[in-house]
Structures are given as structure tokens and as C-alpha cells.
C-alpha positions as CSV (number, residue, x, y, z in Angstrom):
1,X,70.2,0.2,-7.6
2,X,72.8,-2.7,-8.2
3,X,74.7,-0.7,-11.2
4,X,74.2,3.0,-8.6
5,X,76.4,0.5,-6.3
6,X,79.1,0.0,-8.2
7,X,80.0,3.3,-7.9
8,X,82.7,3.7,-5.0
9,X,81.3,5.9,-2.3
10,X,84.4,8.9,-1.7
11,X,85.1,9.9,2.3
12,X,85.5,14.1,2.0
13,X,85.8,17.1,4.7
14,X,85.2,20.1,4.5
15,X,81.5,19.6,2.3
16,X,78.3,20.7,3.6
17,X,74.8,21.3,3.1
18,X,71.5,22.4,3.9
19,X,68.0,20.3,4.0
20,X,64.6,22.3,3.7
21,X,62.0,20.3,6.2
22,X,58.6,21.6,5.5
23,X,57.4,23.2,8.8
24,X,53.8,24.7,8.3
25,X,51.7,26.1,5.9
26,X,51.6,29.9,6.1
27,X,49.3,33.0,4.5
28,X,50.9,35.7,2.9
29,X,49.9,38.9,4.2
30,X,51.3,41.4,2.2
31,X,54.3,41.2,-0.1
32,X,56.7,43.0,-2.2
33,X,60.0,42.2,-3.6
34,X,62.1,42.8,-0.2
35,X,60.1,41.0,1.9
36,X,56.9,39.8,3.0
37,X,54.2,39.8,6.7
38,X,53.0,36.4,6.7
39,X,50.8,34.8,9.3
40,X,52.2,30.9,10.4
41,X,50.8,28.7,13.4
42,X,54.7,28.1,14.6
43,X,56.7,29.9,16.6
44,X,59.5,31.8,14.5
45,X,63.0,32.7,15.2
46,X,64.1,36.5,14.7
47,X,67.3,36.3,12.9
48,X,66.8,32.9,11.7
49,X,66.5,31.6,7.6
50,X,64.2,30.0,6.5
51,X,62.3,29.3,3.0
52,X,58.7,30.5,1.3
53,X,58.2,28.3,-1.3
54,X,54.8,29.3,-3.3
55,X,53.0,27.3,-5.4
56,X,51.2,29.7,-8.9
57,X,50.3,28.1,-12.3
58,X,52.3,25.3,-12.0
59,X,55.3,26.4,-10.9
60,X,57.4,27.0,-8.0
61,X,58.5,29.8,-6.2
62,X,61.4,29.9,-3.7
63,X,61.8,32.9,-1.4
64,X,64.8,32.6,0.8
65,X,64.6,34.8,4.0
66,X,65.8,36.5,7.4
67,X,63.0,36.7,10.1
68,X,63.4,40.2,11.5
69,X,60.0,40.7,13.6
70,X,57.8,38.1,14.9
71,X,54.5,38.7,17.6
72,X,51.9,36.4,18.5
73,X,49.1,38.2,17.1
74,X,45.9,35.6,18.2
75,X,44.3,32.4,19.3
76,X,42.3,30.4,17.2
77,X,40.0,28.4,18.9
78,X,40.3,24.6,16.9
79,X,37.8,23.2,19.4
80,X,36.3,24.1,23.3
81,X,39.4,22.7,24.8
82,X,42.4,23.0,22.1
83,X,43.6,26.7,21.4
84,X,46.0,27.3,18.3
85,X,48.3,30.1,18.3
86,X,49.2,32.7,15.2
87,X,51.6,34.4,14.7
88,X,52.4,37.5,12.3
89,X,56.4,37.1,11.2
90,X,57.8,39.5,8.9
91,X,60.8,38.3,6.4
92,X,63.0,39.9,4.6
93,X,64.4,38.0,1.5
94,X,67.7,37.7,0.3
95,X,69.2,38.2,-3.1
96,X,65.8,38.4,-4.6
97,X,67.0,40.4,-7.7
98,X,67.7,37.2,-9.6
99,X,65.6,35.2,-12.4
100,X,63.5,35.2,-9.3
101,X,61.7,38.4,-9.4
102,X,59.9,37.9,-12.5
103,X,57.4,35.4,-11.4
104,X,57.4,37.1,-8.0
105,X,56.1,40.4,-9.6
106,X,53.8,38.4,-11.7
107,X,52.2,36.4,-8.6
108,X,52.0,39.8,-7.1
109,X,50.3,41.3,-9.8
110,X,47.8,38.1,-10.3
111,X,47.1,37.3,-6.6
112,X,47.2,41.2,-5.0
113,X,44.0,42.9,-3.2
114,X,45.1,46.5,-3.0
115,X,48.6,47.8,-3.7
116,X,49.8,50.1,-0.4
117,X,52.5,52.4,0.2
118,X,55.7,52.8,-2.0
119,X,58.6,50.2,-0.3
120,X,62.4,50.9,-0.8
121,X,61.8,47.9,-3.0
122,X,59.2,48.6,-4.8
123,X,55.0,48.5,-4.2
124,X,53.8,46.4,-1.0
125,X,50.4,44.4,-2.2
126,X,48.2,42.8,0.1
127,X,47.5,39.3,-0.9
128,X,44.6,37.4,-1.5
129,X,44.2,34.8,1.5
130,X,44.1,31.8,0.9
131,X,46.4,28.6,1.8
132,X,49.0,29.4,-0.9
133,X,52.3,28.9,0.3
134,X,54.7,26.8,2.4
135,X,57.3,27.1,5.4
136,X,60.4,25.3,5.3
137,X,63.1,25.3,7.8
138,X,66.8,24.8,6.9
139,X,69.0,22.9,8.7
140,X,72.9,22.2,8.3
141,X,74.5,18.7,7.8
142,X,78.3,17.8,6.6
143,X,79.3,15.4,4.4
144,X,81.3,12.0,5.5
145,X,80.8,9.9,1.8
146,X,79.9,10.5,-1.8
147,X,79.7,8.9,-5.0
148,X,77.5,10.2,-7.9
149,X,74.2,8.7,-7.0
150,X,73.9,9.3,-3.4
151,X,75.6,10.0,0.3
152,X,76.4,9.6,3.6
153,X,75.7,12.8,5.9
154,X,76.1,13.8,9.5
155,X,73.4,16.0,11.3
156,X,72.0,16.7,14.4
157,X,68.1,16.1,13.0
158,X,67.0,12.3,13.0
159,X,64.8,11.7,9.3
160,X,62.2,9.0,8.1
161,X,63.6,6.4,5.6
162,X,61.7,6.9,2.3
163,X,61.1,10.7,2.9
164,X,61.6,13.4,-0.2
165,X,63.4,16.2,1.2
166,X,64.7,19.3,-0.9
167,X,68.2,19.5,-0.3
168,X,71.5,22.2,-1.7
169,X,74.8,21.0,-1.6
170,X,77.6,23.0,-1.6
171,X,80.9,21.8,-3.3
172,X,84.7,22.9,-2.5
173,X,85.5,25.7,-5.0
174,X,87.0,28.8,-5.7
175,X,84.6,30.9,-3.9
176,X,84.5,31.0,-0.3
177,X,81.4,31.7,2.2
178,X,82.2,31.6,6.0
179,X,79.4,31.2,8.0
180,X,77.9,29.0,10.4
181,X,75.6,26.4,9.6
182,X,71.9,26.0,11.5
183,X,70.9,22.3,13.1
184,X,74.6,21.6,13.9
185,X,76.6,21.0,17.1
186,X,77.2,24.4,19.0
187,X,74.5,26.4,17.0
188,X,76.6,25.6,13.8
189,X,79.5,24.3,12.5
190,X,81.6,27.2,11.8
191,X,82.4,26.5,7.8
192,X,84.4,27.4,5.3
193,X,81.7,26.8,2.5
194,X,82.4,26.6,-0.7
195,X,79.8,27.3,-4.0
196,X,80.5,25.3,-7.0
197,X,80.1,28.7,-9.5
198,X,78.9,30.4,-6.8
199,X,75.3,28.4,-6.9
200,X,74.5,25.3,-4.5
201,X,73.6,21.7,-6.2
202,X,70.3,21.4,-6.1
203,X,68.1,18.0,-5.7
204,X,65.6,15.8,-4.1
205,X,66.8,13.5,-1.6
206,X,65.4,10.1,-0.6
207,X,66.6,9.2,2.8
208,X,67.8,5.6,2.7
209,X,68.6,5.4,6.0
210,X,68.7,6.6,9.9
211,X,71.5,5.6,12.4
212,X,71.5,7.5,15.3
213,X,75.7,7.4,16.2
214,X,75.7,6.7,19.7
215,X,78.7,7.8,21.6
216,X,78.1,11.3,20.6
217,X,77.1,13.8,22.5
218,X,74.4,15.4,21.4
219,X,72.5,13.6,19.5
220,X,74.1,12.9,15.7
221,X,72.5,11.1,13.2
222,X,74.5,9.3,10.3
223,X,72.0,9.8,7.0
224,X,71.9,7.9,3.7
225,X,70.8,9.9,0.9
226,X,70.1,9.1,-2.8
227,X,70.0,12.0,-4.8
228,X,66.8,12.3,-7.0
229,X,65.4,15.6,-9.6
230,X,68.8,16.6,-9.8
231,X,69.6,18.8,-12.9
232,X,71.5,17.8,-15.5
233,X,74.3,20.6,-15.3
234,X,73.8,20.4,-11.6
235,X,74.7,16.2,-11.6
236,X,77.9,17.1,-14.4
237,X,78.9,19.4,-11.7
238,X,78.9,16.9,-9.1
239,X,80.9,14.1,-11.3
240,X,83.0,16.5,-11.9
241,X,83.9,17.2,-7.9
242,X,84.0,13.7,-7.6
243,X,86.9,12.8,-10.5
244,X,88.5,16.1,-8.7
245,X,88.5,14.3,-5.0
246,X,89.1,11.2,-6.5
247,X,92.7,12.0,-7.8
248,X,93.6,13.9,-5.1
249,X,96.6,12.4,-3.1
């Protein structure tokens, strides 16, 4: 930790990011490579993003998606006085025609009950039920300090010190995304957001700490992060951002 100090934290604007809370556990109805009808005890938004992230032979699968339907479908009954609600949400991914689709077609194939009706992306399967797959909900923070271990961030969500939290990063390039970023002031901080290569840092990050900044209005949180699992080309291309910032005038 003493030698990860010694590197001088850099103030930047303009940097943003996204953290992936874990918000339930879900069962995948059916599923092809466009999309998929899960069933989830939370209460979705249409038009929102948000992340499946499967767990099959010891790997990981990430499925990032729009919600475009959502109905509450049942109550289940957890005890005589406490009712639980379910709801069927149906996602459609993006950009899943990446080095994603392999082991998406080969879960498929493994895990599938029937195959159903031809989809403009290919077969629909019904899948086996069974608890196999996580939601996570991504929301937006910016940047205020960075040096190559760790950060400062700002965001509108309060965390716990010591939690792992998947996290992207997205560096000041060449390439420019406008958008507007989810869990910040005003429903999102309109952005121009930048993609190092056109791909997002990837990494696990331990929250360090939690200071809620007081005169604003709402509710902002300042964040420490140390960065942890990141990738070694991913970590290169984050020393080299920082040496970039750090000459700037």
C-alpha cells in the first residue's frame, strides 16, 4: 500500500465510468443470441441497461442489455404473511456479435430444453431452470483523481468500504460516445465519453472509502477505489492515459 502511495493521484474532467451492483438473481426463460425472457423478483425499468452475467464451466458470461417489456407475471407466497413478487422482463442485448457469441451458443446448446421458433437472430431455446445467472444494475460515476493503482470518484450511490465491485472505465480518446450516464444528477450527466480503442478498462474495484459531500444537493458521494483483476493490456492502457494527463499544460 505504502509504495501504491507514492504514486501522485492526477485531478481530470471529462472521465467517467460505470459500476455493475449486483441486484438479484434471475432465471433465464428462453434465450437466443438477440435477447432473452427472464424471470427476476425486482421491479425492472423499460428502456433501462442493465447486465446478465451467467456463470457455465468455469467461466463467465456477460450479456449487456436494453429492457424493452416488463409485467408482473405472479406472487410467490415466501410465508402466510410475506408475498414476493415476479416479474417476466424481456432484454434485448447489445453488440452481442463479438467474441461473445461463442460461449453464448455453447451454453445455449448445453443448458436448452426445446429449441422454438426461428428469431431474426437465430433459434430461441428455452432454458433449463435453475438459479444460473445474475442481475446487475449499472450506474454512472465521474472521475475527480487518478493515479495507476486507484481513484477518487463522484456518484450519486453511497458504497460499503471493502466491497468488490465490477467496474469499466472509460478513458479520453479518439472515439467519441455521447450519451448520458444512469445514477447521476438529472437522470445523467450528459457526456462526452471517450473509449480508449473503442473498449472500456475493465477491473475489480475495492471501495476504500465513503464520504457523503454535504453541501450538495442531492445526495453525492465522494468514493475511493483501488483497482484490483485488472488486465495487463487494460492497466498499460491506463499508465499510458496517465503520462498523457500528466504532461498536459
Amino acid at each position: 500500500m505504502e509504495e501504491k502511495r507514492r504514486h501522485k493521484r492526477i485531478k481530470v474532467k471529462g472521465v467517467y465510468g460505470k459500476i455493475y451492483k449486483t441486484l438479484s438473481e434471475l432465471n433465464i426463460l428462453n434465450l437466443s443470441l438477440g435477447g432473452a425472457a427472464i424471470e427476476v423478483k425486482k421491479s425492472l425499468v423499460v428502456g433501462r441497461e442493465y447486465s446478465i452475467i451467467i456463470e457455465d464451466k468455469g467461466r463467465q458470461i456477460e450479456l449487456k442489455g436494453t429492457v424493452i417489456w416488463a409485467v408482473l407475471k405472479k406472487a410467490r407466497e415466501e410465508t402466510l404473511t410475506d408475498v414476493e413478487p415476479v416479474y417476466y422482463v424481456g432484454i434485448k442485448f447489445d453488440d452481442i456479435l463479438t467474441d461473445k457469441a461463442a460461449p453464448l451458443i455453447d451454453f445455449m446448446d448445453t443448458h436448452k430444453v426445446t429449441a422454438s421458433k426461428e428469431r431474426l437472430m437465430g433459434l430461441r431455446v428455452k432454458i433449463a431452470a435453475e438459479k444460473n445467472a445474475v442481475l446487475r444494475d449499472p450506474f454512472g460515476y465521474k472521475v475527480k483523481l487518478i493515479s495507476p493503482f486507484g481513484m477518487l470518484i463522484e456518484t450519486m450511490q453511497p458504497m460499503n468500504p471493502e466491497d468488490r465491485i465490477p467496474m469499466e472505465l472509460f478513458l479520453k480518446d479518439i472515439t467519441p460516445f455521447r450519451g448520458r450516464m444512469q445514477g447521476m444528477p438529472d437522470e445523467g450527466v450528459p457526456a462526452d465519453i471517450y473509449l480508449k480503442n473503442g473498449k472500456a478498462i475493465r477491473f475489480l474495484g475495492r471501495i476504500v472509502s465513503c464520504t457523503e459531500i454535504n453541501e450538495s444537493e442531492p445526495g453525492l458521494y465522494d468514493i475511493g477505489v483501488e483497482f484490483l483483476d485488472m488486465h495487463a493490456e487494460d492497466w498499460a492502457n491506463l499508465a499510458e492515459f496517465i503520462r498523457s494527463i500528466s504532461t498536459e499544460k
